[in-house]
N, CA, C and O atoms as CSV, one atom per row, in Angstrom:
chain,resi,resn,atom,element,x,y,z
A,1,UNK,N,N,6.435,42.426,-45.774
A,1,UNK,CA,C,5.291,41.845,-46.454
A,1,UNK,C,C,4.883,42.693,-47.652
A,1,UNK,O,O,4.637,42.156,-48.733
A,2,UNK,N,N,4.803,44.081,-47.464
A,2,UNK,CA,C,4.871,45.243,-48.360
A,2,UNK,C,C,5.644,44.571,-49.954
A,2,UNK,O,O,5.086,44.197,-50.986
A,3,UNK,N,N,6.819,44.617,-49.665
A,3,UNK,CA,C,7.723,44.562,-50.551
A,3,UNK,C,C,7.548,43.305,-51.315
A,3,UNK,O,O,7.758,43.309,-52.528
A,4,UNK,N,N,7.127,42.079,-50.607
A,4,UNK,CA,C,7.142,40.844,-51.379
A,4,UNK,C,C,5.220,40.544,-52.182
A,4,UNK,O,O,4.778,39.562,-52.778
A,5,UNK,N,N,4.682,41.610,-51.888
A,5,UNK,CA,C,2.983,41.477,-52.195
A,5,UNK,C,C,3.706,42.112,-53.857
A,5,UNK,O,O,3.709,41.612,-54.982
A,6,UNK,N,N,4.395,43.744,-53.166
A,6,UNK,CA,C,4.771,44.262,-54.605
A,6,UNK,C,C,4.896,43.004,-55.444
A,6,UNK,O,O,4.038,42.510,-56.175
A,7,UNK,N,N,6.512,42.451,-55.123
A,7,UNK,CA,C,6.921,42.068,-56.658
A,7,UNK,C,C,5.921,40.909,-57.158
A,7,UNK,O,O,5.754,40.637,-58.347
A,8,UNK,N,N,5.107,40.091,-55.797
A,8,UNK,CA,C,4.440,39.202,-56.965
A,8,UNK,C,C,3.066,39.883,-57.382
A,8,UNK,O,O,2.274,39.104,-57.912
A,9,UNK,N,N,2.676,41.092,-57.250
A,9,UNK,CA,C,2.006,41.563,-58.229
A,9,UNK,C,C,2.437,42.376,-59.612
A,9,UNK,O,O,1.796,42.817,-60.566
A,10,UNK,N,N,4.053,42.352,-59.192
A,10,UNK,CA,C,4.851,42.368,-60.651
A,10,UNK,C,C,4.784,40.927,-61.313
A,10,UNK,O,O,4.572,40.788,-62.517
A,11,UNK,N,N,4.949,40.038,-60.583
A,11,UNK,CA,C,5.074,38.670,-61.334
A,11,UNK,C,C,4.042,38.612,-61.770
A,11,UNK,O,O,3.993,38.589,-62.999
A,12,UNK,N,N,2.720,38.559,-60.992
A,12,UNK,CA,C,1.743,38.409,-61.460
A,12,UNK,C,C,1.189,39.203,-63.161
A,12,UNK,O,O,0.672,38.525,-64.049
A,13,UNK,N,N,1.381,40.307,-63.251
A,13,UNK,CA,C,1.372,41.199,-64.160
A,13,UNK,C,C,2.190,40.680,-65.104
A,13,UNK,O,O,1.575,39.796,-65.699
A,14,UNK,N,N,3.508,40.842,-65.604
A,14,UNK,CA,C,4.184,39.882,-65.906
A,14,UNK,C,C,3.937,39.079,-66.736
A,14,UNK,O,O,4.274,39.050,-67.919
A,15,UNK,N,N,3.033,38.046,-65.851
A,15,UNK,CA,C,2.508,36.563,-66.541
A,15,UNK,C,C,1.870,36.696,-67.472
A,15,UNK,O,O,1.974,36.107,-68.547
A,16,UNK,N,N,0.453,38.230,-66.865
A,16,UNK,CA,C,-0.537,37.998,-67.821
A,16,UNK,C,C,-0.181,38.857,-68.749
A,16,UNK,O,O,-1.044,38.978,-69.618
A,17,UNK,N,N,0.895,39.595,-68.921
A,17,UNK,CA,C,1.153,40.430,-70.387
A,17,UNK,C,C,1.750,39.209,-71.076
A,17,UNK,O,O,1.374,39.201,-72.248
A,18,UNK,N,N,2.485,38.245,-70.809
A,18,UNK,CA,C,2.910,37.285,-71.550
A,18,UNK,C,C,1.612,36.241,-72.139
A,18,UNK,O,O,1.600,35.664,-73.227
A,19,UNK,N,N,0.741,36.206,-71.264
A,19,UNK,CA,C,-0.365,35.398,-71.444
A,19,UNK,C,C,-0.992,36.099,-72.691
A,19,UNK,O,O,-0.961,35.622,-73.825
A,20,UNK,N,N,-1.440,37.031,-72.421
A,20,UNK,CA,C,-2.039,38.102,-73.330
A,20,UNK,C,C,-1.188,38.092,-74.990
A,20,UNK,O,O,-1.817,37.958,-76.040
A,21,UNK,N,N,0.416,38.272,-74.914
A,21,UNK,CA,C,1.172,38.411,-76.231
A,21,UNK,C,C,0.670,37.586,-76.933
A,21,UNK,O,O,0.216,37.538,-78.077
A,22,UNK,N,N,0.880,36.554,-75.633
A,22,UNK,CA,C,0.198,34.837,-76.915
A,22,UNK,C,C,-0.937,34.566,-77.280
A,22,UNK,O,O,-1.357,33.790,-78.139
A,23,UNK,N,N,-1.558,35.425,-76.401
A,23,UNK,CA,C,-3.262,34.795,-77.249
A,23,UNK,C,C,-3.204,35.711,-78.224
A,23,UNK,O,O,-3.616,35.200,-79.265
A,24,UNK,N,N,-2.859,36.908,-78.381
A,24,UNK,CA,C,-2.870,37.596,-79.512
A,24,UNK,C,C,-2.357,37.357,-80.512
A,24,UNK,O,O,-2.858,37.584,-81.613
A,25,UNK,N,N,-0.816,36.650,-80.228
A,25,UNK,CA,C,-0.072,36.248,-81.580
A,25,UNK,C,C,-0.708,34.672,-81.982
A,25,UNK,O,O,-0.131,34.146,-82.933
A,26,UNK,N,N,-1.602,34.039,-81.483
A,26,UNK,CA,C,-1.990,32.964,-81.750
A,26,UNK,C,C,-2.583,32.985,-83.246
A,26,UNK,O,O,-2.612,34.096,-83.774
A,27,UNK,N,N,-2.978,32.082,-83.863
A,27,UNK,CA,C,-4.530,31.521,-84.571
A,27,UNK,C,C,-5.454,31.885,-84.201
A,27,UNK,O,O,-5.313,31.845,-82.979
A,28,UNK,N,N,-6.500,32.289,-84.436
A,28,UNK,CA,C,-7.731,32.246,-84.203
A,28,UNK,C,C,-8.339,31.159,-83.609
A,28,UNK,O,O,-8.793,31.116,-82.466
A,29,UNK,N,N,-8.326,30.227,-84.492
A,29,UNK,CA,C,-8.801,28.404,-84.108
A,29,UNK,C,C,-8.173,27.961,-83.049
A,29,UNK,O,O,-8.899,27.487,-82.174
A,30,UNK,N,N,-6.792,27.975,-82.818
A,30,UNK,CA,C,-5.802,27.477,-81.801
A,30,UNK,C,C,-6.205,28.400,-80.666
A,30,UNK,O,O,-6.118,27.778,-79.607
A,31,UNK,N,N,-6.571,29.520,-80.503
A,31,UNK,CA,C,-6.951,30.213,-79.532
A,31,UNK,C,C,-8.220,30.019,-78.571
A,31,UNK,O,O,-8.276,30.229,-77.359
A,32,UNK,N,N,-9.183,29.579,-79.402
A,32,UNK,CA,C,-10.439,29.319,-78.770
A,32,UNK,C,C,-10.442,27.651,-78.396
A,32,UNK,O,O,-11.007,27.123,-77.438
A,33,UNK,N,N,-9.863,27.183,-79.152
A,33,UNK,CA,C,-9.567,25.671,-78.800
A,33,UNK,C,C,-8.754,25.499,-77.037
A,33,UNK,O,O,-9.005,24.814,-76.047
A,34,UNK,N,N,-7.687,26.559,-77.397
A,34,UNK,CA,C,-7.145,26.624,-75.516
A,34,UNK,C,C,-8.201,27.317,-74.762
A,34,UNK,O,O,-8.403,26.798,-73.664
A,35,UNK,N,N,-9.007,28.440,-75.060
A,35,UNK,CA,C,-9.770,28.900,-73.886
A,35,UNK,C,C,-10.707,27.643,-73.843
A,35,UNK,O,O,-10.677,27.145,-72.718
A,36,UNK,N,N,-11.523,26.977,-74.701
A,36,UNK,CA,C,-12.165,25.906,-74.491
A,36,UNK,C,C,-12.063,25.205,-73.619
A,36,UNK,O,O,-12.945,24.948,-72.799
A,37,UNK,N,N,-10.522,24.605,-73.664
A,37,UNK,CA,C,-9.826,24.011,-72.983
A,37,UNK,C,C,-9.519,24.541,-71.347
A,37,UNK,O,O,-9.683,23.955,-70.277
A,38,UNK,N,N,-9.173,25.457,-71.562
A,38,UNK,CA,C,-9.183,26.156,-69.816
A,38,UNK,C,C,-9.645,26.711,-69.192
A,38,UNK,O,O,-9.143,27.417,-68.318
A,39,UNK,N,N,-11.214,26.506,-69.554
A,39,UNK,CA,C,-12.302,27.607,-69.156
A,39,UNK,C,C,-12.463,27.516,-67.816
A,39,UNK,O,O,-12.757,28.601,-67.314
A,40,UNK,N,N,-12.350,26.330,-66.813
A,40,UNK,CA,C,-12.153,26.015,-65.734
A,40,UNK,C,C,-11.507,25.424,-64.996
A,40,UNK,O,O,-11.844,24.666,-64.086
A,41,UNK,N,N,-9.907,25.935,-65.566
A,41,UNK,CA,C,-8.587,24.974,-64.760
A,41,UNK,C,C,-8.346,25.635,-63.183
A,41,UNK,O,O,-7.853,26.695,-62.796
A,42,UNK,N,N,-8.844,24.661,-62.606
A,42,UNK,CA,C,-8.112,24.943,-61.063
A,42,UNK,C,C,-9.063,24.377,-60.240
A,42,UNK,O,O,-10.240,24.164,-60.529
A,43,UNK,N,N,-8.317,24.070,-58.869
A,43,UNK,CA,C,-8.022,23.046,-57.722
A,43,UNK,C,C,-8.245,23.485,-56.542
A,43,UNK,O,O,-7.247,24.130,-56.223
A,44,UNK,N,N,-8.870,23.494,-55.858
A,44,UNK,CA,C,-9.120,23.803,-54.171
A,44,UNK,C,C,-8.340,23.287,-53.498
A,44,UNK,O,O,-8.440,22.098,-53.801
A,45,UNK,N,N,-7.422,23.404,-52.580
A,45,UNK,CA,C,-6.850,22.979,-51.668
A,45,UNK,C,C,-6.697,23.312,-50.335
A,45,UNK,O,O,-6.555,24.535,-50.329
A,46,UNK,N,N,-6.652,22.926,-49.287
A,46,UNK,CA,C,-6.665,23.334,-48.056
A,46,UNK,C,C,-5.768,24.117,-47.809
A,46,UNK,O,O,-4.816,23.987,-48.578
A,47,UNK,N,N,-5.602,25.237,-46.714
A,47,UNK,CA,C,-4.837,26.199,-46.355
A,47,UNK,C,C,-3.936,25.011,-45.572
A,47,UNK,O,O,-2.735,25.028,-45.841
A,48,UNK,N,N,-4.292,24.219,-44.845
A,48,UNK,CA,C,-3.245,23.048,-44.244
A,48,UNK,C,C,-2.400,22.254,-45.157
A,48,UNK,O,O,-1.290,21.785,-44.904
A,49,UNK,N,N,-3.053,22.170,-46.215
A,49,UNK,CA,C,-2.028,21.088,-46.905
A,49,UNK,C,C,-0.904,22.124,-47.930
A,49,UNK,O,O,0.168,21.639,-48.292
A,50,UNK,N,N,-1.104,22.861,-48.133
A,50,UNK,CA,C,-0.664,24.208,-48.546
A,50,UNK,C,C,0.977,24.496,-47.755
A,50,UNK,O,O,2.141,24.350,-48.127
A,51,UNK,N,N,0.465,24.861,-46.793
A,51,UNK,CA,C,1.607,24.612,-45.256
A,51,UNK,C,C,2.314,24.111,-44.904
A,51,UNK,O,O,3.325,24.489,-44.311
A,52,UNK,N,N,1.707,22.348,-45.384
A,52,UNK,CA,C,3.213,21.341,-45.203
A,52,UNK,C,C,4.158,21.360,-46.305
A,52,UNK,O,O,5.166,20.668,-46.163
A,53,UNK,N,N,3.990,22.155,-47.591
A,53,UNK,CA,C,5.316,22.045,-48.308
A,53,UNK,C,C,6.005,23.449,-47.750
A,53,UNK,O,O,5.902,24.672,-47.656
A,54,UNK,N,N,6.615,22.534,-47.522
A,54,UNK,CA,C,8.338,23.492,-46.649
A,54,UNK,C,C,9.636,22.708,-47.651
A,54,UNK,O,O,10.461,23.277,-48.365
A,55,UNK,N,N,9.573,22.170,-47.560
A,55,UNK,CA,C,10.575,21.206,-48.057
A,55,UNK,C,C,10.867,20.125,-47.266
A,55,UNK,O,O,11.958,19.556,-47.240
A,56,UNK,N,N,9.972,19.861,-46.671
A,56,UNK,CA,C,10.615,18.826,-45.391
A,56,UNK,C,C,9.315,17.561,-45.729
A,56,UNK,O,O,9.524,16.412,-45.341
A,57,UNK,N,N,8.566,17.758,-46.151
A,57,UNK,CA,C,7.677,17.152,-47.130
A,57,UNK,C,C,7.557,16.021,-48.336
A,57,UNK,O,O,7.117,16.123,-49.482
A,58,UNK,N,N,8.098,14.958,-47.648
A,58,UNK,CA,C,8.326,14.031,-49.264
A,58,UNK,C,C,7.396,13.680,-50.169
A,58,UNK,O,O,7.540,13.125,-51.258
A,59,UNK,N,N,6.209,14.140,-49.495
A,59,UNK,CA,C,4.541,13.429,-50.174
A,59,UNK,C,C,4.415,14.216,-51.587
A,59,UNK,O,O,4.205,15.405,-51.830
A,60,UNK,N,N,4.622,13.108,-52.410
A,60,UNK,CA,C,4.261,13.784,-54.163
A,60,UNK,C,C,3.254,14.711,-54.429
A,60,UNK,O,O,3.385,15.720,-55.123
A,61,UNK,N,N,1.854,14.193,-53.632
A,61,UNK,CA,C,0.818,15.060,-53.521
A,61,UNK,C,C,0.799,15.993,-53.424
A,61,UNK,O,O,0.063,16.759,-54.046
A,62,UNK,N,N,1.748,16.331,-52.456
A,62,UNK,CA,C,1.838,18.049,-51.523
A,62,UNK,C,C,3.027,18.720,-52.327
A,62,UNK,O,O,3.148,19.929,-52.522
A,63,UNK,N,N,3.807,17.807,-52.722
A,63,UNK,CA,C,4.773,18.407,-53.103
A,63,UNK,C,C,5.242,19.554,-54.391
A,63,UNK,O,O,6.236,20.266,-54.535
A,64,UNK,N,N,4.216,19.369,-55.069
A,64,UNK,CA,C,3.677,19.841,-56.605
A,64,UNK,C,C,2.590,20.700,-56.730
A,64,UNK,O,O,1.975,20.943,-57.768
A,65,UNK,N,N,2.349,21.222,-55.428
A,65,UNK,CA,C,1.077,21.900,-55.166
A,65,UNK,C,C,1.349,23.645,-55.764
A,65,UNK,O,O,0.648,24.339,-56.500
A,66,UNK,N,N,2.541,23.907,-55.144
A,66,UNK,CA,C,2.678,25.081,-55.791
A,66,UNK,C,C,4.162,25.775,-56.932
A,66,UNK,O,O,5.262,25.245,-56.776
A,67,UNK,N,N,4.069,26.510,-57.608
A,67,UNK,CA,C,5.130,26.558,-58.766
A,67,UNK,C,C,6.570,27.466,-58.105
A,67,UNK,O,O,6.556,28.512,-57.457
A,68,UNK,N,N,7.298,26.953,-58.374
A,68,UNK,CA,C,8.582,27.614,-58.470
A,68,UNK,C,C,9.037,28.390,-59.008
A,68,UNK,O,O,8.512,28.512,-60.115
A,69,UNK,N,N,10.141,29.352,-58.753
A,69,UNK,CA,C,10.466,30.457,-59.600
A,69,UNK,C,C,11.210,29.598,-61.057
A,69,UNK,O,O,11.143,30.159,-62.150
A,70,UNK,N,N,11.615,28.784,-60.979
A,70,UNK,CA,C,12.091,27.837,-62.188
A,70,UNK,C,C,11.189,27.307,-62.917
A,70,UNK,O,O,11.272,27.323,-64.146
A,71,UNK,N,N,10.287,26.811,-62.330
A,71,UNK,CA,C,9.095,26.693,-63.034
A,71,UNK,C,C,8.411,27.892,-63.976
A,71,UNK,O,O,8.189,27.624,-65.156
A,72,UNK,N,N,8.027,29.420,-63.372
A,72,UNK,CA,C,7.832,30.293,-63.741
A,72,UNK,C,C,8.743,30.713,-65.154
A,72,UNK,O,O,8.453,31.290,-66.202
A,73,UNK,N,N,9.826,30.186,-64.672
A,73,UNK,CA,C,10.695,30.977,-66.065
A,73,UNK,C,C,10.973,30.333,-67.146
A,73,UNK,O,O,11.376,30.822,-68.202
A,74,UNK,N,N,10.687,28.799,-66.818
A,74,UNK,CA,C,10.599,27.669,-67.925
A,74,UNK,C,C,9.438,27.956,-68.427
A,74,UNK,O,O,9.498,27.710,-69.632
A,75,UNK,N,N,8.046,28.488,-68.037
A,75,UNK,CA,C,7.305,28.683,-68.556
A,75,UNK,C,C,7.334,30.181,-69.405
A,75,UNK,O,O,6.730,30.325,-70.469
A,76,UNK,N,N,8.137,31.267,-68.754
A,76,UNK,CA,C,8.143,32.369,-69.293
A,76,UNK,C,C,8.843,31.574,-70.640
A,76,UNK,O,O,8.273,31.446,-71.723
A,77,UNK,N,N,9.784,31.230,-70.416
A,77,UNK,CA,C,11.116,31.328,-71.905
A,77,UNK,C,C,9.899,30.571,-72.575
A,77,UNK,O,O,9.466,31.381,-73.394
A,78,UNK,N,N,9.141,29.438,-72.636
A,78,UNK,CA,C,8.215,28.486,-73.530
A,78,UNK,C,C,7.490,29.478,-74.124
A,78,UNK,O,O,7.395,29.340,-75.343
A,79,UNK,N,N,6.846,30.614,-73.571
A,79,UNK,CA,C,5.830,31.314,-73.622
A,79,UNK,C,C,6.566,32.451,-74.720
A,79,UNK,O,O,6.027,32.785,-75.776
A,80,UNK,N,N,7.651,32.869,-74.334
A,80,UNK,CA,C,8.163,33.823,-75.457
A,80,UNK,C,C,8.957,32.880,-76.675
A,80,UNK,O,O,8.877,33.465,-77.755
A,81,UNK,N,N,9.512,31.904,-76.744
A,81,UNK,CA,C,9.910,31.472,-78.195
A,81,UNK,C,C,8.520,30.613,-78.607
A,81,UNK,O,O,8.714,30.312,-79.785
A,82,UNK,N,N,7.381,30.145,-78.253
A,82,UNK,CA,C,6.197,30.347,-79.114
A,82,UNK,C,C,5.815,31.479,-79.542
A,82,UNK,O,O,5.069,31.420,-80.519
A,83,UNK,N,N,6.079,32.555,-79.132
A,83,UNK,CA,C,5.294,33.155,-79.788
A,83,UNK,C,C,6.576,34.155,-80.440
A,83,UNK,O,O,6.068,35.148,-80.960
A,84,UNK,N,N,7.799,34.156,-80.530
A,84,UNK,CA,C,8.507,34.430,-81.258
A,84,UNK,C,C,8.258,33.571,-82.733
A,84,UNK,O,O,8.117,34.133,-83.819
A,85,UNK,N,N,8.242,32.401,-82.565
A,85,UNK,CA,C,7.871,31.096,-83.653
A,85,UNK,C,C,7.000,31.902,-84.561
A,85,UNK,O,O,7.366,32.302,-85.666
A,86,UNK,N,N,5.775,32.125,-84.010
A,86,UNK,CA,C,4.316,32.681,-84.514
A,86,UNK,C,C,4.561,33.989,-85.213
A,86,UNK,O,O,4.170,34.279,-86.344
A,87,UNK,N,N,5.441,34.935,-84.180
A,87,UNK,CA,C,5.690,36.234,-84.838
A,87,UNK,C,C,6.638,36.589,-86.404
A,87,UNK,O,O,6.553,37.604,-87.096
A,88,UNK,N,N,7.538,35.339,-86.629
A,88,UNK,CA,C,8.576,34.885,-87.482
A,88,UNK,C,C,7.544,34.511,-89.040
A,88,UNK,O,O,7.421,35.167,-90.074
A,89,UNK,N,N,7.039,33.411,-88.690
A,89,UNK,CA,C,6.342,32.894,-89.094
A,89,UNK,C,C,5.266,34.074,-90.185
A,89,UNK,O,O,5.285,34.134,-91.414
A,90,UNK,N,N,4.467,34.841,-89.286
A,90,UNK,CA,C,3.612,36.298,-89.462
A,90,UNK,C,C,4.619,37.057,-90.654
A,90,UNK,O,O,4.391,37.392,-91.816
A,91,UNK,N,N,5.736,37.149,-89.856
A,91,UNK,CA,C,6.257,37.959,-90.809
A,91,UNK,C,C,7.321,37.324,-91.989
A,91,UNK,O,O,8.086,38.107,-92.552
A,92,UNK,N,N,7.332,36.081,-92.286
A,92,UNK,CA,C,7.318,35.227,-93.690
A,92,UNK,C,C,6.242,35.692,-94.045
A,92,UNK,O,O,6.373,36.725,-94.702
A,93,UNK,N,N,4.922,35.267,-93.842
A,93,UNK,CA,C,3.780,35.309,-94.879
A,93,UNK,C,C,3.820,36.721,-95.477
A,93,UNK,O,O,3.557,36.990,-96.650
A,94,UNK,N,N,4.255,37.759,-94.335
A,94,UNK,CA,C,3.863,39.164,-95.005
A,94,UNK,C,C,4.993,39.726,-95.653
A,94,UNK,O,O,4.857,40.852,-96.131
A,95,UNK,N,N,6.377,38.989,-95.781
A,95,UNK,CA,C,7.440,39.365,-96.796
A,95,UNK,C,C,6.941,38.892,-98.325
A,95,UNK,O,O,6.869,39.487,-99.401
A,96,UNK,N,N,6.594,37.359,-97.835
A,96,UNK,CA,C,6.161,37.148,-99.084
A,96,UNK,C,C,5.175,37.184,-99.593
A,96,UNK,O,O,5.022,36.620,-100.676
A,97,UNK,N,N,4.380,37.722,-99.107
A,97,UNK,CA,C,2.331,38.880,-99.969
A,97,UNK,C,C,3.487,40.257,-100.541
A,97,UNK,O,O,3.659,40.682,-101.683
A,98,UNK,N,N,4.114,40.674,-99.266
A,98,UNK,CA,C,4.878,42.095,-100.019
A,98,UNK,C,C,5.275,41.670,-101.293
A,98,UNK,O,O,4.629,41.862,-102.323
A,99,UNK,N,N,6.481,41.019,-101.197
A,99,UNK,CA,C,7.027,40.643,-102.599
A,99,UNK,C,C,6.398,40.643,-103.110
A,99,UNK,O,O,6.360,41.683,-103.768
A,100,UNK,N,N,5.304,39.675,-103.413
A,100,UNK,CA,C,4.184,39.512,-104.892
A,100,UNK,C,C,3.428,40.704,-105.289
A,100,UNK,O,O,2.928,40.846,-106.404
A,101,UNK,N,N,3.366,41.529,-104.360
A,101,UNK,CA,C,2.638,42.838,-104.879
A,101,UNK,C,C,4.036,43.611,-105.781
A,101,UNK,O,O,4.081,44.005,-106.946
A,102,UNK,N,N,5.274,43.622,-104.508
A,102,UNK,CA,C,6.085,44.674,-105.775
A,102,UNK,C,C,6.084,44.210,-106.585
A,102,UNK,O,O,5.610,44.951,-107.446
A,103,UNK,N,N,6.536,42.653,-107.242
A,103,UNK,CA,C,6.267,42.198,-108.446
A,103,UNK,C,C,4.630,42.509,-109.402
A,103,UNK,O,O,4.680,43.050,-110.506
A,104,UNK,N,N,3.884,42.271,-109.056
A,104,UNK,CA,C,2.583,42.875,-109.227
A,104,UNK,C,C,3.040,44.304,-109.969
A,104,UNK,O,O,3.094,44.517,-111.180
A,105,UNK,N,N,3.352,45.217,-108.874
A,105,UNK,CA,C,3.682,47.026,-109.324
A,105,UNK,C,C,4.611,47.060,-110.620
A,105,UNK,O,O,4.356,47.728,-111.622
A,106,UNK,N,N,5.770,46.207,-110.447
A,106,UNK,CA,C,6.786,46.371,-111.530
A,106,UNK,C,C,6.219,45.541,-112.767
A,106,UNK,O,O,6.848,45.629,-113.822
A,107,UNK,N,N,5.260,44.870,-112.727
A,107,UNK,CA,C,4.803,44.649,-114.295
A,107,UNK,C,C,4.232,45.432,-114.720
A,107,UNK,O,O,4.416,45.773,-115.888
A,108,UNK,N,N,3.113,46.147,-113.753
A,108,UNK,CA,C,1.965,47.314,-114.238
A,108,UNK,C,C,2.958,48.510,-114.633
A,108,UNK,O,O,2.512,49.392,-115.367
A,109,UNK,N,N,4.254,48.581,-114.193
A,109,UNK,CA,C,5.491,49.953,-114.404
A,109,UNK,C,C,5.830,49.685,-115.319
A,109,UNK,O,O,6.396,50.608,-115.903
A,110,UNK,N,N,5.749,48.164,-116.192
A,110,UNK,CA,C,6.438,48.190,-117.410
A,110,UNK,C,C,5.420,48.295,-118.540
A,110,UNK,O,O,5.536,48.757,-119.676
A,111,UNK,N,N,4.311,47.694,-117.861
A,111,UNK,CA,C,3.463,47.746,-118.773
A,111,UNK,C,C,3.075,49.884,-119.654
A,111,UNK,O,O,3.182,50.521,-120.702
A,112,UNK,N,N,2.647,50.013,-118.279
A,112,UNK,CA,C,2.639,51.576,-118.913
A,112,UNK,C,C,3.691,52.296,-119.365
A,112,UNK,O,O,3.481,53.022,-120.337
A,113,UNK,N,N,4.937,52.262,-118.818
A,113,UNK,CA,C,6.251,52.705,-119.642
A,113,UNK,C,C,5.867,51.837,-121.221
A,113,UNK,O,O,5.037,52.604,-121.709
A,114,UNK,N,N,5.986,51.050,-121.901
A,114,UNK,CA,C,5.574,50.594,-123.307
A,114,UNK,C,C,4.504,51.027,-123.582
A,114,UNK,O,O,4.518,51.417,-124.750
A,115,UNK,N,N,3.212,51.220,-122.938
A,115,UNK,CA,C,2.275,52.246,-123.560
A,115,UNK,C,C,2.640,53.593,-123.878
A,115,UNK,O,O,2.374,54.171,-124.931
A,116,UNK,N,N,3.528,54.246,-122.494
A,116,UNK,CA,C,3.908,55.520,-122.397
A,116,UNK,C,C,4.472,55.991,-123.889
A,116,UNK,O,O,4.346,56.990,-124.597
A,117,UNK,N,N,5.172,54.701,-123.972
A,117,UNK,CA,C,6.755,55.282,-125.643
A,117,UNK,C,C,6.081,55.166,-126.409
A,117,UNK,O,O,6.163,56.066,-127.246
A,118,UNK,N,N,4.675,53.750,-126.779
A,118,UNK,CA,C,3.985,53.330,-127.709
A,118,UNK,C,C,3.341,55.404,-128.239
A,118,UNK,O,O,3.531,55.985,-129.307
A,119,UNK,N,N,2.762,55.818,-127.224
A,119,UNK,CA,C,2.143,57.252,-127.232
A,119,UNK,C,C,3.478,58.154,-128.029
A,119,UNK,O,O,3.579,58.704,-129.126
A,120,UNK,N,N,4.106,58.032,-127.229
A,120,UNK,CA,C,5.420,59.255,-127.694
A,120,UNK,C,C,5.209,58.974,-128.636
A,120,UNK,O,O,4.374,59.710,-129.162
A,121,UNK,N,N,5.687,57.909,-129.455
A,121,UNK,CA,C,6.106,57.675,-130.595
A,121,UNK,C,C,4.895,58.085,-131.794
A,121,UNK,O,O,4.996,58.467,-132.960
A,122,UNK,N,N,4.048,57.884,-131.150
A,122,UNK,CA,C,2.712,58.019,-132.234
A,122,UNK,C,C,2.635,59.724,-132.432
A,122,UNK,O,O,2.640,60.384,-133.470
A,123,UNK,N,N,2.573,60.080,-131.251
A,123,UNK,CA,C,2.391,61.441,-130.650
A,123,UNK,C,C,3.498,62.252,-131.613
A,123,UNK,O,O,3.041,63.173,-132.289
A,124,UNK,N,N,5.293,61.885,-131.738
A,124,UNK,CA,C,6.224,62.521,-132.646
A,124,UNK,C,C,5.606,62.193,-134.265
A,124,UNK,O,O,5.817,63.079,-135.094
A,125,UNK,N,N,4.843,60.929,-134.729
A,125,UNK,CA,C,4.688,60.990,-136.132
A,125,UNK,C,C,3.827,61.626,-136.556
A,125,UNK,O,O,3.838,62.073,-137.703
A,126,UNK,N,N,2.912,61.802,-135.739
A,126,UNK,CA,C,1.750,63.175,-135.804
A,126,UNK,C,C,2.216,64.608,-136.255
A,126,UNK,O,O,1.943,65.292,-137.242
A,127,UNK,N,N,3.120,64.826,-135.026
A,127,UNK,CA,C,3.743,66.121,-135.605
A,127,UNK,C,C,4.838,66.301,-136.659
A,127,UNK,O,O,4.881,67.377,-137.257
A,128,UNK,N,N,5.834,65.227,-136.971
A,128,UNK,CA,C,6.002,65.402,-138.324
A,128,UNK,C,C,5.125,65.108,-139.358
A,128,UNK,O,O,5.565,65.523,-140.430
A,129,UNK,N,N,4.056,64.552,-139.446
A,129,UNK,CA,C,2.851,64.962,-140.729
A,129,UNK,C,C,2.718,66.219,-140.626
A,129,UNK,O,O,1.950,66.823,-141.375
């Protein structure tokens, strides 16, 4: 019992660092729109009806009551290429703000290099007067 509390408080853990990646890599707007949304998701169910899914159970009702390790990992993989999507995405916008600044830097570099020579040059006719 030891051993199986462990790992699903690894699973458990797990979930919510994945839970957590995504609300962080979210929107702002899209973020509060889901907590909105799930401020109170969940279901009471009897410790009896709980019990009859064994698998021997054909009742749809009962049958969907609790998640599978397939379930879990269809949701893990959903959970990491959204927010791979988001993280991709993050880092387009910030290649291309970078870019526009080096462009930005390399005009202001040319600009003062042509002031710089504009000076030299003034600066050498000075001293030959």
């Amino acid at each position: 019992a030891d051993i199986l509390d462990d790992k699903n408080a690894v699973i458990a853990r797990e979930k919510a660092n994945l839970i957590m990646d995504m609300y962080c890599c979210m929107r702002e707007n899209r973020r509060k729109d889901l907590e909105e949304k799930n401020v109170w998701t969940f279901k009471l169910e009897l410790q009896s009806t709980l019990d009859k899914i064994d698998g021997s159970v054909p009742d749809g009702e009962v049958a969907n009551k609790r998640a599978t390790k397939g379930d879990i990992a269809d949701l893990s993989a959903n959970l990491k290429s959204e927010i791979t999507k988001e993280t991709a995405n993050k880092l387009k916008a910030l290649t291309k703000e970078m870019k526009g600044k080096i462009e930005e830097m390399r005009a202001e570099t040319k600009e003062m290099r042509a002031e710089m020579t504009l000076m030299l040059q003034l600066l050498q006719q000075q001293q030959q007067i």
